[in-house]
C-alpha positions as protocol buffer text, in pm:
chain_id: "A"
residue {
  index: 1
  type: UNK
  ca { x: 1907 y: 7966 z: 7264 }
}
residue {
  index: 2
  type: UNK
  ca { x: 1695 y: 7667 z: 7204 }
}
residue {
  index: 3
  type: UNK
  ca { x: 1476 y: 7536 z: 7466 }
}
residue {
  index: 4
  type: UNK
  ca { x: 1518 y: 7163 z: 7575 }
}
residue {
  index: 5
  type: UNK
  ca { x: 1197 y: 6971 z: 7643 }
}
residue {
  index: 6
  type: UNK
  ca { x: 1247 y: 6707 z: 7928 }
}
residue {
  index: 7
  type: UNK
  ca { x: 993 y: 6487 z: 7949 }
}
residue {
  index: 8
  type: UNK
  ca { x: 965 y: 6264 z: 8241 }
}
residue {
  index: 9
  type: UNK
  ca { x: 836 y: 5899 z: 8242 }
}
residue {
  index: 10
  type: UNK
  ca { x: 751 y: 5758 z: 8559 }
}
residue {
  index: 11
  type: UNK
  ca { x: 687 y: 5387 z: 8578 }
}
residue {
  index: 12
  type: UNK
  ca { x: 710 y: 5237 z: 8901 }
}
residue {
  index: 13
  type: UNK
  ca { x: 601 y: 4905 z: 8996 }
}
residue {
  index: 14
  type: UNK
  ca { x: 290 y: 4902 z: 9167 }
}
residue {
  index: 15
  type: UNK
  ca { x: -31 y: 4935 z: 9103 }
}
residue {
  index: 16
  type: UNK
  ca { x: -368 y: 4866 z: 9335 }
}
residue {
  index: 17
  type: UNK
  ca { x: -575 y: 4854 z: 9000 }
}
residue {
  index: 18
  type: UNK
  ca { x: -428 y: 4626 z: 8805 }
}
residue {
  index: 19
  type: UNK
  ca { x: -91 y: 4380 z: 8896 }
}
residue {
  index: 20
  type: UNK
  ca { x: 224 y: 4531 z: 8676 }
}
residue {
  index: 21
  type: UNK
  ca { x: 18 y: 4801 z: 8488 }
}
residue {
  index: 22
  type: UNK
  ca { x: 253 y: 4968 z: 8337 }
}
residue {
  index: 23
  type: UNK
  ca { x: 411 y: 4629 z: 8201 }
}
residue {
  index: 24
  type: UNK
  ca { x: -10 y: 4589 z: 8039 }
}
residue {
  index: 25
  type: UNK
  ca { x: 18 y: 4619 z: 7612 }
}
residue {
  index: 26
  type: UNK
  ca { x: -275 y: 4814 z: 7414 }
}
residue {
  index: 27
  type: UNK
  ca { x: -260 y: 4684 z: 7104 }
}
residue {
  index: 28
  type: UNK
  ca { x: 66 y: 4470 z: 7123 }
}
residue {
  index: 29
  type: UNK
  ca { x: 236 y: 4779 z: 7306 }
}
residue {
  index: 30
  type: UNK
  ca { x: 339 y: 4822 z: 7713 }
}
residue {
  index: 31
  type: UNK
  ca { x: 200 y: 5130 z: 7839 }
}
residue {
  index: 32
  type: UNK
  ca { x: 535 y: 5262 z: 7898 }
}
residue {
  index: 33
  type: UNK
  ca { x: 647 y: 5144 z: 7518 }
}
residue {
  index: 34
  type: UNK
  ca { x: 391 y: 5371 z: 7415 }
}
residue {
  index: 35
  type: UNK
  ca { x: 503 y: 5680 z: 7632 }
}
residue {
  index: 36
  type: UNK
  ca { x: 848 y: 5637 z: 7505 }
}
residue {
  index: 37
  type: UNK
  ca { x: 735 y: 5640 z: 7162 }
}
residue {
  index: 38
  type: UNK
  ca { x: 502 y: 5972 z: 7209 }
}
residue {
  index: 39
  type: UNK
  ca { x: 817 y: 6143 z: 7354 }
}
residue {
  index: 40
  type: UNK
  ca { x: 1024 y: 5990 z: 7030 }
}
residue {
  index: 41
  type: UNK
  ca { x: 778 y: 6170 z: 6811 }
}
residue {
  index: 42
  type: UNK
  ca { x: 798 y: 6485 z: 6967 }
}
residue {
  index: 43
  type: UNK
  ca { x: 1184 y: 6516 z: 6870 }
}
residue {
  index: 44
  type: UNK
  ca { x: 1097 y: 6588 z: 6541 }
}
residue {
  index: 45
  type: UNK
  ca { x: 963 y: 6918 z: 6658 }
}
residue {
  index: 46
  type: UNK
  ca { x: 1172 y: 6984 z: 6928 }
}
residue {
  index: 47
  type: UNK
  ca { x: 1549 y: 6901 z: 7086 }
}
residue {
  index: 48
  type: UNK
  ca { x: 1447 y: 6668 z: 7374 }
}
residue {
  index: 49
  type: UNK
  ca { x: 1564 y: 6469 z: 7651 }
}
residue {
  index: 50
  type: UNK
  ca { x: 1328 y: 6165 z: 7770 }
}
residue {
  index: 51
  type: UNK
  ca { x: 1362 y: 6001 z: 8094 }
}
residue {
  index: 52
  type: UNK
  ca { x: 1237 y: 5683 z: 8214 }
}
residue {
  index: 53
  type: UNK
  ca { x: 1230 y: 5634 z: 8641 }
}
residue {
  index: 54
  type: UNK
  ca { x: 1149 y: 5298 z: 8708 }
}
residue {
  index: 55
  type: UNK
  ca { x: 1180 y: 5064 z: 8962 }
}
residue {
  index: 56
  type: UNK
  ca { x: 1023 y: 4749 z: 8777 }
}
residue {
  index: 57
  type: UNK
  ca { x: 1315 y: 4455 z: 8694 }
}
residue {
  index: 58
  type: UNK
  ca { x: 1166 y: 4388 z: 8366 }
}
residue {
  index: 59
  type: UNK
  ca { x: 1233 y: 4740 z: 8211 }
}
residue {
  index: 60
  type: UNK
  ca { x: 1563 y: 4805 z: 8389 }
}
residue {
  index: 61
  type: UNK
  ca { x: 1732 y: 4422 z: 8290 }
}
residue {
  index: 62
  type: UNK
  ca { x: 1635 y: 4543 z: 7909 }
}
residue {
  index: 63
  type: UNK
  ca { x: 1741 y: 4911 z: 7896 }
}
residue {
  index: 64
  type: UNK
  ca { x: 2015 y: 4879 z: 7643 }
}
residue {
  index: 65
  type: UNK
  ca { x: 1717 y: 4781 z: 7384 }
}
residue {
  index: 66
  type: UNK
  ca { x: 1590 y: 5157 z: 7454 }
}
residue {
  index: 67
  type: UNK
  ca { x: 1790 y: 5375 z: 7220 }
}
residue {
  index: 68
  type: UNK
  ca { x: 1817 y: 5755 z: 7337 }
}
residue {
  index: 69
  type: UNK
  ca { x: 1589 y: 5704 z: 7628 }
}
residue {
  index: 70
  type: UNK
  ca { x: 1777 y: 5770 z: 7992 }
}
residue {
  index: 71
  type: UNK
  ca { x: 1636 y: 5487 z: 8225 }
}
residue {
  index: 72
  type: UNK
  ca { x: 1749 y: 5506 z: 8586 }
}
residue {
  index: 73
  type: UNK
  ca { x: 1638 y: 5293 z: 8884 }
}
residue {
  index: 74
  type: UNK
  ca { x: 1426 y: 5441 z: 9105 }
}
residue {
  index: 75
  type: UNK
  ca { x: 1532 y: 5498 z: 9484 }
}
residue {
  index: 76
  type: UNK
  ca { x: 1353 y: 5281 z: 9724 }
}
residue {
  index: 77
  type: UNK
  ca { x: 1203 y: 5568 z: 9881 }
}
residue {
  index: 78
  type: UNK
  ca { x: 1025 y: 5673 z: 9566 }
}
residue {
  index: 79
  type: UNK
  ca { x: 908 y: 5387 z: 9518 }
}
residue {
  index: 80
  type: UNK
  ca { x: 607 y: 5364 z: 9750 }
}
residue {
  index: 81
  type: UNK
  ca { x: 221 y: 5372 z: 9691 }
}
residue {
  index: 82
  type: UNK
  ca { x: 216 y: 5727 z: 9857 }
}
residue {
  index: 83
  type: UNK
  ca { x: 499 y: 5879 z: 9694 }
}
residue {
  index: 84
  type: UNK
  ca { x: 421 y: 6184 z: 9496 }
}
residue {
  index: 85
  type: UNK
  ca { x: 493 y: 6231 z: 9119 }
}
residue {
  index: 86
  type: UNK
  ca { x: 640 y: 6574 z: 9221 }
}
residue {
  index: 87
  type: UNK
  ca { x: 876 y: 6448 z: 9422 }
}
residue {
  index: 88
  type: UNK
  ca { x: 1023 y: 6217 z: 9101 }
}
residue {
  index: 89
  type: UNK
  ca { x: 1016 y: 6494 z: 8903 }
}
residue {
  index: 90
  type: UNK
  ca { x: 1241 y: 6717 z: 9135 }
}
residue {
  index: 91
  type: UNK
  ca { x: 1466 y: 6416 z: 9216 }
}
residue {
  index: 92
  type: UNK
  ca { x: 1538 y: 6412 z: 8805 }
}
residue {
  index: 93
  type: UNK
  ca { x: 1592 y: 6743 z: 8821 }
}
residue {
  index: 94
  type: UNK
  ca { x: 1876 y: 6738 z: 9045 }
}
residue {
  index: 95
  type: UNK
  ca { x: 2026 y: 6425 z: 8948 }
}
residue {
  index: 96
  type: UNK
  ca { x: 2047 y: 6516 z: 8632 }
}
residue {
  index: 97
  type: UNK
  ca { x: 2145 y: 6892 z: 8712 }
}
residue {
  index: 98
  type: UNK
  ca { x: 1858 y: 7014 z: 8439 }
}
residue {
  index: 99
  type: UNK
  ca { x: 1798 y: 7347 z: 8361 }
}
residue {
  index: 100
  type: UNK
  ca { x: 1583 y: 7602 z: 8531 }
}
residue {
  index: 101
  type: UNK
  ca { x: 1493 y: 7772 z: 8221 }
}
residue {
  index: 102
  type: UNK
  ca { x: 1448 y: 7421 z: 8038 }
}
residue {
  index: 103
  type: UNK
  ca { x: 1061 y: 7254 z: 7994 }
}
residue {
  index: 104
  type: UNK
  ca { x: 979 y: 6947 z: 8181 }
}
residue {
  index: 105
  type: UNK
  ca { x: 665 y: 6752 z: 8072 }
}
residue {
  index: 106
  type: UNK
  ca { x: 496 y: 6461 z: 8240 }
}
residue {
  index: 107
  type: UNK
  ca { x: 431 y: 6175 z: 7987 }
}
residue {
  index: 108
  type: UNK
  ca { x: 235 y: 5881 z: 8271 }
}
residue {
  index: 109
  type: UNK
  ca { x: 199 y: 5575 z: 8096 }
}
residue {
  index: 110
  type: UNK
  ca { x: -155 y: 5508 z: 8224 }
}
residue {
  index: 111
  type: UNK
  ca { x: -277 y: 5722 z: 7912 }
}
residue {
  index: 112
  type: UNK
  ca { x: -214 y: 5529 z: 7569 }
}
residue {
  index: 113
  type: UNK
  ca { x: -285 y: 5778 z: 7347 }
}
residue {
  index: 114
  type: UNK
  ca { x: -169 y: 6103 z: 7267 }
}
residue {
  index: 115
  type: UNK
  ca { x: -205 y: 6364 z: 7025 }
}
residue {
  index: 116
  type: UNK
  ca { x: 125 y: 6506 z: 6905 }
}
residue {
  index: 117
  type: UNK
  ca { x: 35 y: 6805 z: 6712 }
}
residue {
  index: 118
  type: UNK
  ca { x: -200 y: 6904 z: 7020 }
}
residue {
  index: 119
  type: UNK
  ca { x: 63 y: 6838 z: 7231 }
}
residue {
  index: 120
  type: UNK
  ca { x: 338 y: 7032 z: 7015 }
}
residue {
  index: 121
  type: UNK
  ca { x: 75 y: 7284 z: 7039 }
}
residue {
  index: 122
  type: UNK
  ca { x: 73 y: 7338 z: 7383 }
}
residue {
  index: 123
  type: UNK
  ca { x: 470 y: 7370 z: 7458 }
}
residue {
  index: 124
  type: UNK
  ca { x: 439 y: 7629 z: 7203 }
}
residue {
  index: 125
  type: UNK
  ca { x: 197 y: 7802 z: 7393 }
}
residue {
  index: 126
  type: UNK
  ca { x: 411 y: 7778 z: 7690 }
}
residue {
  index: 127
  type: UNK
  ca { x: 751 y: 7953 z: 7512 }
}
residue {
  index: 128
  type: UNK
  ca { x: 536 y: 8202 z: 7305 }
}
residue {
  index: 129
  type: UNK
  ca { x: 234 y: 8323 z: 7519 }
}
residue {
  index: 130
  type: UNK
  ca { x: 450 y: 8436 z: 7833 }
}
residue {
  index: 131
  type: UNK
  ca { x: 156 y: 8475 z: 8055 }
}
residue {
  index: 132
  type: UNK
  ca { x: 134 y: 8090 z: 8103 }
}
residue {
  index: 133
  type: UNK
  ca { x: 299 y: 7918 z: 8379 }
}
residue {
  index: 134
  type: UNK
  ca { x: 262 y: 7580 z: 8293 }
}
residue {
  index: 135
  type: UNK
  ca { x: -11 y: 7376 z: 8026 }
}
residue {
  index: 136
  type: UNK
  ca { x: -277 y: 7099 z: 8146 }
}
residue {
  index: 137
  type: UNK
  ca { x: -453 y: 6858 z: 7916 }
}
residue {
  index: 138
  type: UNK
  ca { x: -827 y: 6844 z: 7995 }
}
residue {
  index: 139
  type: UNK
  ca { x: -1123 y: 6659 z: 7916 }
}
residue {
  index: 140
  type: UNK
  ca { x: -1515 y: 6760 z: 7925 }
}
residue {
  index: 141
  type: UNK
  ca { x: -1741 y: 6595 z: 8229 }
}
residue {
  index: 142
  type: UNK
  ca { x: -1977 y: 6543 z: 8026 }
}
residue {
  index: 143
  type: UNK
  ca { x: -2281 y: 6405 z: 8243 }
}
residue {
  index: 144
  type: UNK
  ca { x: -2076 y: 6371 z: 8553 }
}
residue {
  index: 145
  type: UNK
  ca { x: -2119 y: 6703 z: 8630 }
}
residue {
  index: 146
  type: UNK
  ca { x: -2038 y: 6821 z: 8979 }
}
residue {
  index: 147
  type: UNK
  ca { x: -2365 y: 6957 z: 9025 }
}
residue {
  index: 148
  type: UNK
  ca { x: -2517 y: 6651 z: 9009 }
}
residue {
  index: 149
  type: UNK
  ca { x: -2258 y: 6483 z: 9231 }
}
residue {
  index: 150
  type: UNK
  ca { x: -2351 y: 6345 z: 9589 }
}
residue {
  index: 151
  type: UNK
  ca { x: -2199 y: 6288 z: 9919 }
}
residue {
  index: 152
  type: UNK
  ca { x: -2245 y: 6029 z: 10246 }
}
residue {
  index: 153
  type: UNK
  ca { x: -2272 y: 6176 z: 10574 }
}
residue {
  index: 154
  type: UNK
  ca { x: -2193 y: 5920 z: 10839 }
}
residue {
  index: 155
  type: UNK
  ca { x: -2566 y: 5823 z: 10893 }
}
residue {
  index: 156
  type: UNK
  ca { x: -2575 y: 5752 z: 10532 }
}
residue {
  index: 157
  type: UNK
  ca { x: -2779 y: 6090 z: 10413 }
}
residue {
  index: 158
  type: UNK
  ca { x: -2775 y: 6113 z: 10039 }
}
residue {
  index: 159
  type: UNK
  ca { x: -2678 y: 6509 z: 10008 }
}
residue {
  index: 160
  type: UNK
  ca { x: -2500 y: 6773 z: 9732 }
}
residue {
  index: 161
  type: UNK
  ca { x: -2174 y: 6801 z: 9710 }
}
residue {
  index: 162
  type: UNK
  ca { x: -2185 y: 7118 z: 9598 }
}
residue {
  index: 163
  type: UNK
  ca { x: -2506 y: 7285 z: 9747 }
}
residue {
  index: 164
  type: UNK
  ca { x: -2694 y: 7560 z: 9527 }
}
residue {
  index: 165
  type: UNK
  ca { x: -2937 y: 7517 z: 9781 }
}
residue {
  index: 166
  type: UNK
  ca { x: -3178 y: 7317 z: 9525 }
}
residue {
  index: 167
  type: UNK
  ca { x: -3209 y: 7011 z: 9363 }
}
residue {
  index: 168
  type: UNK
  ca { x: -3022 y: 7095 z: 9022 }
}
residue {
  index: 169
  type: UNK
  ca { x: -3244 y: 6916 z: 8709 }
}
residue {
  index: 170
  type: UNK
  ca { x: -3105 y: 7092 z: 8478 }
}
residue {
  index: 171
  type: UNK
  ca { x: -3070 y: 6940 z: 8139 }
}
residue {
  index: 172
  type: UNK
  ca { x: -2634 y: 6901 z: 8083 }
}
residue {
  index: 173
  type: UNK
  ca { x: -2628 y: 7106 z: 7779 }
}
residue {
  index: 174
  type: UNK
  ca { x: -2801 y: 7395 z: 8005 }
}
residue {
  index: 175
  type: UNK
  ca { x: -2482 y: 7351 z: 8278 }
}
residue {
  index: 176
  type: UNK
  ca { x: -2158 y: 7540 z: 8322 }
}
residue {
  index: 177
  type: UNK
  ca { x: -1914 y: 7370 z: 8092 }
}
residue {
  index: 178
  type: UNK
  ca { x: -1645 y: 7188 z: 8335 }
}
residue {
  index: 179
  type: UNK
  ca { x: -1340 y: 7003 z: 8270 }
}
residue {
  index: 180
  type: UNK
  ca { x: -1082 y: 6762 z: 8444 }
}
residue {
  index: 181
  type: UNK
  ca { x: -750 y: 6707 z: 8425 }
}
residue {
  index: 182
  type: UNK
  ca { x: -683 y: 6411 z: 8180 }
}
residue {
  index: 183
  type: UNK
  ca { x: -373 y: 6327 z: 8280 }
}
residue {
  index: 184
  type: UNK
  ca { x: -233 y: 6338 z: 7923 }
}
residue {
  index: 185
  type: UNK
  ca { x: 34 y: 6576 z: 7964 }
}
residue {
  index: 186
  type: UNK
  ca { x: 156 y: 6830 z: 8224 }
}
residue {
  index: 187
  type: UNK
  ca { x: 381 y: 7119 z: 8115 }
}
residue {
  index: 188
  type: UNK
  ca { x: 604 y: 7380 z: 8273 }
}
residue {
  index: 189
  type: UNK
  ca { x: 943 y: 7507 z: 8296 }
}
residue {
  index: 190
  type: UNK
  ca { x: 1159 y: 7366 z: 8558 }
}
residue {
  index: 191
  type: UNK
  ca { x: 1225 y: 7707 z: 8729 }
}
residue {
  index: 192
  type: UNK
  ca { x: 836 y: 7738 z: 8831 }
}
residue {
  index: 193
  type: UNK
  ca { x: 776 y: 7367 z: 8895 }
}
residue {
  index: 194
  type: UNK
  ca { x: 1083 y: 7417 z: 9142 }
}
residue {
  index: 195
  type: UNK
  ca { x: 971 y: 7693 z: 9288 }
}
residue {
  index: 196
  type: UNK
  ca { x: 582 y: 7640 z: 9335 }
}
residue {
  index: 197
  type: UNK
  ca { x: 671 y: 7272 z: 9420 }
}
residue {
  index: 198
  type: UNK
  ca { x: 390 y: 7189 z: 9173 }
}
residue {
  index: 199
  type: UNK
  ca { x: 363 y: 7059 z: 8763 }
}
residue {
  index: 200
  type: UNK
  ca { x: 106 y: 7330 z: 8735 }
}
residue {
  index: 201
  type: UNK
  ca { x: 176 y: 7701 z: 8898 }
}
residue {
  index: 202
  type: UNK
  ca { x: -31 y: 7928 z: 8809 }
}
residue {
  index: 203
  type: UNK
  ca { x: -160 y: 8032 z: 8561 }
}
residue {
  index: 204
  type: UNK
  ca { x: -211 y: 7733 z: 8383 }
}
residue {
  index: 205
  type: UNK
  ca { x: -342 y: 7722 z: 8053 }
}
residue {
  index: 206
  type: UNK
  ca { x: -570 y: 7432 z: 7966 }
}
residue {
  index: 207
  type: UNK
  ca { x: -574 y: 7264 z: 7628 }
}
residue {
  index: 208
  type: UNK
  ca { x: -921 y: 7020 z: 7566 }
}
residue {
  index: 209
  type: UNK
  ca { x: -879 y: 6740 z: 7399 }
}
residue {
  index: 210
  type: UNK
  ca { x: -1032 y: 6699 z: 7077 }
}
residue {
  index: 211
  type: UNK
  ca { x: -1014 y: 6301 z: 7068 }
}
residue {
  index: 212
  type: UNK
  ca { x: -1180 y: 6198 z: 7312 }
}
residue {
  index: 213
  type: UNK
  ca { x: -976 y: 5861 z: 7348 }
}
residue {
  index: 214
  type: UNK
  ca { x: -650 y: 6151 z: 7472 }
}
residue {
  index: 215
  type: UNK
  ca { x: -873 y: 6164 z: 7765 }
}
residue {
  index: 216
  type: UNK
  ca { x: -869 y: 5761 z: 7855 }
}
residue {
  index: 217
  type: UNK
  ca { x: -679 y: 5644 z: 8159 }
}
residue {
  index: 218
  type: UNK
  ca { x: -569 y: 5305 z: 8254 }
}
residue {
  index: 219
  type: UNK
  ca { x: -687 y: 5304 z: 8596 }
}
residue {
  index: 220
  type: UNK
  ca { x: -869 y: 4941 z: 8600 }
}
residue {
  index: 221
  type: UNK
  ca { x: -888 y: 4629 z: 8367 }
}
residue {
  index: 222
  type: UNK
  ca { x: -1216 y: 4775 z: 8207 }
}
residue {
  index: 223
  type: UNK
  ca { x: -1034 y: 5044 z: 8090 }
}
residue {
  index: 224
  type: UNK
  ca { x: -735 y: 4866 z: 7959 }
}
residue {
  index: 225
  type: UNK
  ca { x: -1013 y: 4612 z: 7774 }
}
residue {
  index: 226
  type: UNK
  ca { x: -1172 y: 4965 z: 7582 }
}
residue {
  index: 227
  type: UNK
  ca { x: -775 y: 5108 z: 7536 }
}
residue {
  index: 228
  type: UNK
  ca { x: -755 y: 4759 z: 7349 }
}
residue {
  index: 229
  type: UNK
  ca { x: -1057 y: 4778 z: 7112 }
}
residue {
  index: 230
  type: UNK
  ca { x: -958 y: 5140 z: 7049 }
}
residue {
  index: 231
  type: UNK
  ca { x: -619 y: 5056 z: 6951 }
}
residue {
  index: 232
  type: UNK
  ca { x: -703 y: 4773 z: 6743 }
}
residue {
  index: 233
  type: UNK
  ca { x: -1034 y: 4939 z: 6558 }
}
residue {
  index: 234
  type: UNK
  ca { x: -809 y: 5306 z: 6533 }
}
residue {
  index: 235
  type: UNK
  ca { x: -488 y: 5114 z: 6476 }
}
residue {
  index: 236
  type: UNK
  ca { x: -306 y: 5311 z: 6710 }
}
């Protein structure tokens, strides 16, 4: 039987960074526009299901204009600054009675650009490779290595965060390759992300991205102002 991909869109109003940031266009596009459309694109590879939660007026008075997209108003009490993803993501779930043995992915509209073959990749790895729990996009450090990262004590005392007991000099090509989460895409089946209460039980398998603009994320207006050049030099 054919697996169903959910993905999940979660827009809600607020943002600390930047005033209605998931209203903010790259390239002539809203944020959550260009979610909608990465989940669009993955229908030609897969049956899917895309959900919008939102609790912003200007995306819920226009939902008719949204063809095959399921936007629902958010509950008040998902709505907050402190409210966790998860907790949206389980809320679908049971609203929409979805099933255990379906695939729910995270699309969050702070990242504008996606990959769709990588990301068609990495569901694939999820139904074929049975050892994987869930799939996480990730993206290299680079220079901001943890072992060159510093903390504050309270009397201001510059010291490692992680201590090796020495000061680490090392050159970055000569460190421990390290990633982060991207926030590009989060992938399991709805049976483990019920049961482990998290997108990513373990074990996870992690998929690097290859463009590095996958790994932006709109968390400020200086990010939104390189999203922008990107978009308009890569015609995104």
């Amino acid at each position: 039987m054919e697996t169903t991909v959910n993905v999940l869109i979660p827009a809600r109003t607020g943002s600390k960074g930047i005033n209605k940031k998931n209203l903010c266009e790259v390239n002539g596009i809203a944020l959550f526009e260009r979610s909608i459309n990465h989940a669009l694109e993955l229908k030609k590879f897969f049956k899917v299901n895309i959900y919008l939660s939102t609790d912003i007026k200007e995306i819920l008075d226009k939902q008719k204009n949204y063809k095959d997209i399921n936007i629902y108003e958010r509950v008040k009490s998902l709505s907050g600054d402190n409210v966790l993803t998860i907790d949206v993501a389980k809320d679908l779930i049971f609203r929409e009675n979805l099933k255990q043995s379906d695939i729910i992915i995270l699309f969050q509209p702070t990242s504008p650009f996606r990959d769709i073959k990588e990301i068609c990749n990495a569901i694939n790895n999820l139904i074929y490779e049975k050892k994987w729990k869930s799939v996480v996009s990730l993206s290299d450090v680079n220079s901001l290595h943890p072992f060159r990262m510093k903390r504050l004590t309270s009397e201001m005392e510059c010291i490692d965060f992680i201590d090796q007991g020495f000061e680490d000099m090392r050159p970055r090509q000569s460190l421990t390759k390290v990633y982060i989460r991207s926030g590009n895409f989060y992938i399991t089946y709805i049976e483990n992300l019920i049961k482990n209460n998290t997108f990513l039980p373990k074990p996870t398998k992690g998929i690097v991205h290859k463009d590095i603009n996958c790994s932006i994320n709109i968390d400020n207006i200086y990010d939104l102002y390189l999203a922008e050049i990107i978009a308009s030099k890569n015609k995104y």
